[in-house]
C-alpha positions as CSV (number, residue, x, y, z in Angstrom):
1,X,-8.6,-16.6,4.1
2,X,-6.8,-13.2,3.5
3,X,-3.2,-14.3,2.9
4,X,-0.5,-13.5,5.5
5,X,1.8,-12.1,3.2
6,X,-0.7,-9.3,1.9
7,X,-2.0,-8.6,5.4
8,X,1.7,-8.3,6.5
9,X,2.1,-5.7,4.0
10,X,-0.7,-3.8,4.7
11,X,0.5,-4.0,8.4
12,X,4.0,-2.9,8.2
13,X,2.6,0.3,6.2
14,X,0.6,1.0,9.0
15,X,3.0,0.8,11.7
16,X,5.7,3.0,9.8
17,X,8.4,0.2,10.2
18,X,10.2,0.7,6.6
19,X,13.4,-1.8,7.3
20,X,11.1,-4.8,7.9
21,X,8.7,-3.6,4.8
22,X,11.9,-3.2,2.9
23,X,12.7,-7.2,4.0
24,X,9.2,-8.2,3.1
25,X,10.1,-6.5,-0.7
26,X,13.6,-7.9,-0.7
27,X,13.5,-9.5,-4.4
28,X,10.1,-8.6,-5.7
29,X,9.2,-6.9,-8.6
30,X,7.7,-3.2,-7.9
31,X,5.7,-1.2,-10.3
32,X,4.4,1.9,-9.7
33,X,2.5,3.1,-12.0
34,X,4.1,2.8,-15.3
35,X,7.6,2.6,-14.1
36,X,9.5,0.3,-12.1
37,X,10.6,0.9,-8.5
38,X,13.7,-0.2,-6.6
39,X,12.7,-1.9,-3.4
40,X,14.9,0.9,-1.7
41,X,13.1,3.5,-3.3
42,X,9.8,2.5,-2.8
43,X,11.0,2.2,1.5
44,X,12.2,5.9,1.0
45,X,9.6,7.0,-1.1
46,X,7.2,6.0,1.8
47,X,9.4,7.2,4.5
48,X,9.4,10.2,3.4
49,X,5.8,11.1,2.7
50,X,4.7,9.9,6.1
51,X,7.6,10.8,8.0
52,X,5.0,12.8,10.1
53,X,2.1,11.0,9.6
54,X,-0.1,9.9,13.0
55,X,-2.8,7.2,13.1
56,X,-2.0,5.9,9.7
57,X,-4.9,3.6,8.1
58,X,-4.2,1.3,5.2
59,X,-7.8,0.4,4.4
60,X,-8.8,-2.6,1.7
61,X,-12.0,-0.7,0.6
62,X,-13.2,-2.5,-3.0
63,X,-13.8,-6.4,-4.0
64,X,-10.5,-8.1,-3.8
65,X,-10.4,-10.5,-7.0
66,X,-7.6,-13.4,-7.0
67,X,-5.9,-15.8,-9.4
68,X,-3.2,-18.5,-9.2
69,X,-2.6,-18.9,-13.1
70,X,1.5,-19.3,-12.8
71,X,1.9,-20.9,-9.1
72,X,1.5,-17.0,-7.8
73,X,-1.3,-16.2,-5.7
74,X,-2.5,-12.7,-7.4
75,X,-4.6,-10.1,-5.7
76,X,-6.0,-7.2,-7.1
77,X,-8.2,-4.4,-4.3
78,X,-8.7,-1.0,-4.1
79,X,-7.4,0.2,-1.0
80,X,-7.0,3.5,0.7
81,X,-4.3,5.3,3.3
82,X,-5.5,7.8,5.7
83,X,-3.5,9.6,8.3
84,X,-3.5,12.5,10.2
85,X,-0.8,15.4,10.9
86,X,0.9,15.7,13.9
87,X,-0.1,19.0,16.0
88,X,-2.6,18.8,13.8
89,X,-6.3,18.3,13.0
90,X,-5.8,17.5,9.3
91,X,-6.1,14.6,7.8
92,X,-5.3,13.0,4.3
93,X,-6.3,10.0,2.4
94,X,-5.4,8.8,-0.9
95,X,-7.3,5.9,-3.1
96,X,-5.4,3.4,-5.1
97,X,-5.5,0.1,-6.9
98,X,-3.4,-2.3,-5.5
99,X,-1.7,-5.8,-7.1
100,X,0.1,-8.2,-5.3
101,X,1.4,-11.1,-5.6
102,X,3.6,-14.1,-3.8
103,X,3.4,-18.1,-3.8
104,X,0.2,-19.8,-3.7
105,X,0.7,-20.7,0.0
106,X,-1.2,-18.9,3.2
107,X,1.4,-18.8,5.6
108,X,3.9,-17.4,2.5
109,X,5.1,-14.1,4.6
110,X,7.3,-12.6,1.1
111,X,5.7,-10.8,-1.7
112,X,6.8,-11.5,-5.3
113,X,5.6,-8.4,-6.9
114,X,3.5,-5.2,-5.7
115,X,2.3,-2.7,-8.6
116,X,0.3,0.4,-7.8
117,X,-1.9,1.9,-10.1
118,X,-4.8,4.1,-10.7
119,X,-4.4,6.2,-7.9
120,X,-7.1,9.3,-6.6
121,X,-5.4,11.6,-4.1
122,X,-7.2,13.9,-2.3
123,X,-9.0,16.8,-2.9
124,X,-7.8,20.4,-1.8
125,X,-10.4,21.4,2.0
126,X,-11.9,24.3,0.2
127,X,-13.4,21.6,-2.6
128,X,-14.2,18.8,-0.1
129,X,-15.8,21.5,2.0
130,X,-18.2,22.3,-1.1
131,X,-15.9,25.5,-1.9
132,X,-15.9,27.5,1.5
């Protein structure tokens, strides 16, 4: 069983709704990357970079592997987001390994820590489009 409060998460992204994300985070430890993130600014950050977004797609596309060595369930997947641009026919998608974590119970809806790392943005049309 995928736990509820990783398939929350993924949910909330999708639906654009930043306070209740932001209430989800409210005490967990955020790394992305190699730097640590406020709750607050990881809301805005996403905010702001899909402020226009349409149709947005939070996709778990790799094997998910899972361990409970401290009491924390821990999930590690590579996941994607896609999304599309308002008035528009383009669309975007960005790969990235994701690590969360909260208490070893299913119905647990808040995460204790999300890290993001190893991240593949897009590539410019003219490249995916074989240089045309």
């Amino acid at each position: 069983m995928y736990p509820l409060a990783f398939a929350l998460f993924a949910w909330l992204v999708e639906q654009k709704r930043w306070p209740e994300l932001g209430e989800q985070l409210r005490g967990a430890t955020i790394w992305a990357f190699d730097r640590p993130l406020s709750v607050e600014a990881l809301v805005d950050m996403l905010g702001s970079t899909f402020v226009d977004a349409v149709d947005l797609k939070f996709l778990r596309i790799g094997p998910m592997s899972r361990k409970c060595p401290d009491g924390l369930l821990h999930m590690t997947q590579t996941c994607a987001l896609m999304w599309g641009e308002r008035d528009s026919w383009r669309q975007h998608e960005v790969t990235f390994d994701l690590h969360l974590g909260c208490r070893n119970n299913p119905a647990e809806e808040k995460l204790a820590y999300v890290g993001l790392t190893t991240a593949t943005p897009e590539q410019p049309e003219t490249t995916r489009r074989g240089g045309r």
